[in-house]
C-alpha positions in Angstrom: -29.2 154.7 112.2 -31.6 152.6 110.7 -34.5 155.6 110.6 -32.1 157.0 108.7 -31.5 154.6 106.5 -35.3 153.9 105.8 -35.1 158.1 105.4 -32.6 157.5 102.7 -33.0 154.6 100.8 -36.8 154.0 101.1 -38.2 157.6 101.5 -35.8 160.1 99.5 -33.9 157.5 96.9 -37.4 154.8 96.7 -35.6 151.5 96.9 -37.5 148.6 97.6 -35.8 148.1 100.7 -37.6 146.4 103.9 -38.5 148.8 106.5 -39.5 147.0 110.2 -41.6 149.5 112.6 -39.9 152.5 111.0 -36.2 151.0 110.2 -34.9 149.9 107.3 -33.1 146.6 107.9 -31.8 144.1 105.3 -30.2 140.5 105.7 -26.6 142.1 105.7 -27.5 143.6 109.7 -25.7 140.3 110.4 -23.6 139.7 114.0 -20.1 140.5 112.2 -21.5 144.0 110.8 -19.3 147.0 112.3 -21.3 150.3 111.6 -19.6 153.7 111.3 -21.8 156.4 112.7 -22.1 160.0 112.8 -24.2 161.9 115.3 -25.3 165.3 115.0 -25.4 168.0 117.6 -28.3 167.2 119.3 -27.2 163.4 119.6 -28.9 162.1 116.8 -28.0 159.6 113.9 -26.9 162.5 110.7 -25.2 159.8 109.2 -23.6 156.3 108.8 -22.0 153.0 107.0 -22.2 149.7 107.4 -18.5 147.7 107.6 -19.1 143.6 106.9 -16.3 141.1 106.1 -16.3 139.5 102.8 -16.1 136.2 104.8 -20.3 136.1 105.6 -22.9 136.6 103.7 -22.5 140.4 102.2 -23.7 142.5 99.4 -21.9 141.9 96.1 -21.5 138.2 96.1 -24.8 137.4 97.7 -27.1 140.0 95.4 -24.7 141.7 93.1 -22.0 139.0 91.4 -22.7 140.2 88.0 -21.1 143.2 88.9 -17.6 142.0 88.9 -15.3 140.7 86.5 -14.6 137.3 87.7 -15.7 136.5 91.5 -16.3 139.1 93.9 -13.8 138.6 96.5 -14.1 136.2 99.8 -11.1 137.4 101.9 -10.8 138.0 106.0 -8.3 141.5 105.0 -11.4 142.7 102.6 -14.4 144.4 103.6 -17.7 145.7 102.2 -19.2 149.3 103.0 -22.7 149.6 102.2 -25.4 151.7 103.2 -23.1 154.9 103.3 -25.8 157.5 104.3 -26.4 161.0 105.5 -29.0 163.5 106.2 -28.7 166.0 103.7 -30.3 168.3 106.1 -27.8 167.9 109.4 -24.8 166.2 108.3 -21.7 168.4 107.7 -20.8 169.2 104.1 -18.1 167.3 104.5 -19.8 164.7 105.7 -18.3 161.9 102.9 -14.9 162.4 104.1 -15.4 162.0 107.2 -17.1 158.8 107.1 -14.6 157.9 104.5 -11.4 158.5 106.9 -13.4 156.4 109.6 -13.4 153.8 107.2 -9.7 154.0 106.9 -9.3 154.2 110.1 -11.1 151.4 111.2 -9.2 149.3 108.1 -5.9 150.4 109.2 -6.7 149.4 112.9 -7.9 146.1 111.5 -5.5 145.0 109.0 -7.3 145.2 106.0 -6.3 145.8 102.7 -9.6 147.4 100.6 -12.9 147.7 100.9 -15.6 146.5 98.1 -18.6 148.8 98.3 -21.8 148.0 95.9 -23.4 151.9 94.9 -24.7 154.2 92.5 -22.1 155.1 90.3 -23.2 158.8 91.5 -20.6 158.2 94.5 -17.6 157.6 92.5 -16.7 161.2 91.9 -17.8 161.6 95.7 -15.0 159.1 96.6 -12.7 161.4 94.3 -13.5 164.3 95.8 -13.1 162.8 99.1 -9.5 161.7 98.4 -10.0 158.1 97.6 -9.7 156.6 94.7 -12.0 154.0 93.6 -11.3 151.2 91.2 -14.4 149.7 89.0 -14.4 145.7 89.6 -16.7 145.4 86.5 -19.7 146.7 84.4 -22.3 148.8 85.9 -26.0 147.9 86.0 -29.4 149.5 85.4 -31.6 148.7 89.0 -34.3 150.7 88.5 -33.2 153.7 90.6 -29.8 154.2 89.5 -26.6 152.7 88.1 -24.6 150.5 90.0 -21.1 149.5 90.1 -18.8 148.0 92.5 -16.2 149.7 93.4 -12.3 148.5 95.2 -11.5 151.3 97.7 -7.6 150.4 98.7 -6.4 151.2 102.3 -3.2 153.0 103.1 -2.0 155.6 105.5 -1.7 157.3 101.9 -5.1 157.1 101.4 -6.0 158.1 105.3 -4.0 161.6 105.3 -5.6 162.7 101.9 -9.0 161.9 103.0 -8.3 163.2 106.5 -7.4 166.7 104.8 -10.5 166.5 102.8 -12.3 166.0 106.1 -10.3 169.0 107.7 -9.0 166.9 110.7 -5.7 165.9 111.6 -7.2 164.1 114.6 -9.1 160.4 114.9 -12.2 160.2 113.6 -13.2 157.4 115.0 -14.2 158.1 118.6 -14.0 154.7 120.3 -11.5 152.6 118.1 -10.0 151.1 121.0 -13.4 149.2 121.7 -13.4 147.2 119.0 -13.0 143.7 119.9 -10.5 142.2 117.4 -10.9 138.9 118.3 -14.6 139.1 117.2 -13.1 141.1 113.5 -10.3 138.2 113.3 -13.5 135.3 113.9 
């Protein structure tokens, strides 16, 4: 997951992001992070998020306030997704939905009620297409390599079957959802 993201965002977008012995790792890897990950055929990494509560350290309030009008949001039912990546190579085509129905999954499972995401604005109509529909907290801002904006994503079973059908999967995305330890999401 984290070649992958050093394949994304350092190699093919040219963040400044800091890559460790090949992975790209930021202070957001924290203990509390959940990460959504797709594997391809041949059992690697094609693709992946990274699911942190708004109660730590995270993104948008720590790097990115300006982005939002008011405070960005500190709330143990609201959750950041960051680093949404994919191989543009071995992922499926569909590849945003699907990650985008884990995410509902996994916020339906845990009781939350959105998800704040910090990205180009190039994802919006992505989210769109996918089935979701994201809400601008704010301006956008020039970083150098794109535009960014932050972005509310509700959760809803509303939201789950129209991104599930623009994913082409009636079933679970989410292979393992029963591992997840909720007393460690409800810490």
């Amino acid at each position: 997951m984290h070649q992958l993201r050093r394949a994304v965002f350092s190699e093919r977008l040219g963040w400044s992001v800091t890559v460790v012995n090949g992975l790209e790792i930021d202070q957001f890897d924290l203990p509390e992070a959940h990460y959504l990950v797709h594997y391809a055929a041949d059992g690697r990494v094609n693709a992946c998020t990274r699911l942190l509560p708004t109660t730590c350290p995270y993104l948008l309030a720590d790097v990115f306030p300006e982005l939002v009008d008011g405070e960005p949001p500190r709330a143990p039912d609201i959750w950041e997704s960051t680093r949404f990546c994919a191989d543009q190579a071995t992922a499926p085509a569909n590849i945003a939905a699907i990650l985008m129905a884990g995410m509902l999954e996994f916020g339906l499972f845990t009781g939350l009620r959105g998800y704040v995401s910090v990205s180009d604005i190039r994802m919006e109509p992505i989210m769109r297409r996918a089935g979701w529909n994201p809400v601008r907290l704010g301006g956008t801002m020039e970083t150098g390599t794109d535009t960014a904006a932050a972005e509310w994503l509700e959760v809803s079973l509303a939201y789950l079957g129209r991104v599930r059908e623009r994913a082409g999967s009636a079933a679970p995305i989410i292979a393992n959802l029963d591992e997840i330890d909720q007393g460690r999401i409800a810490a």
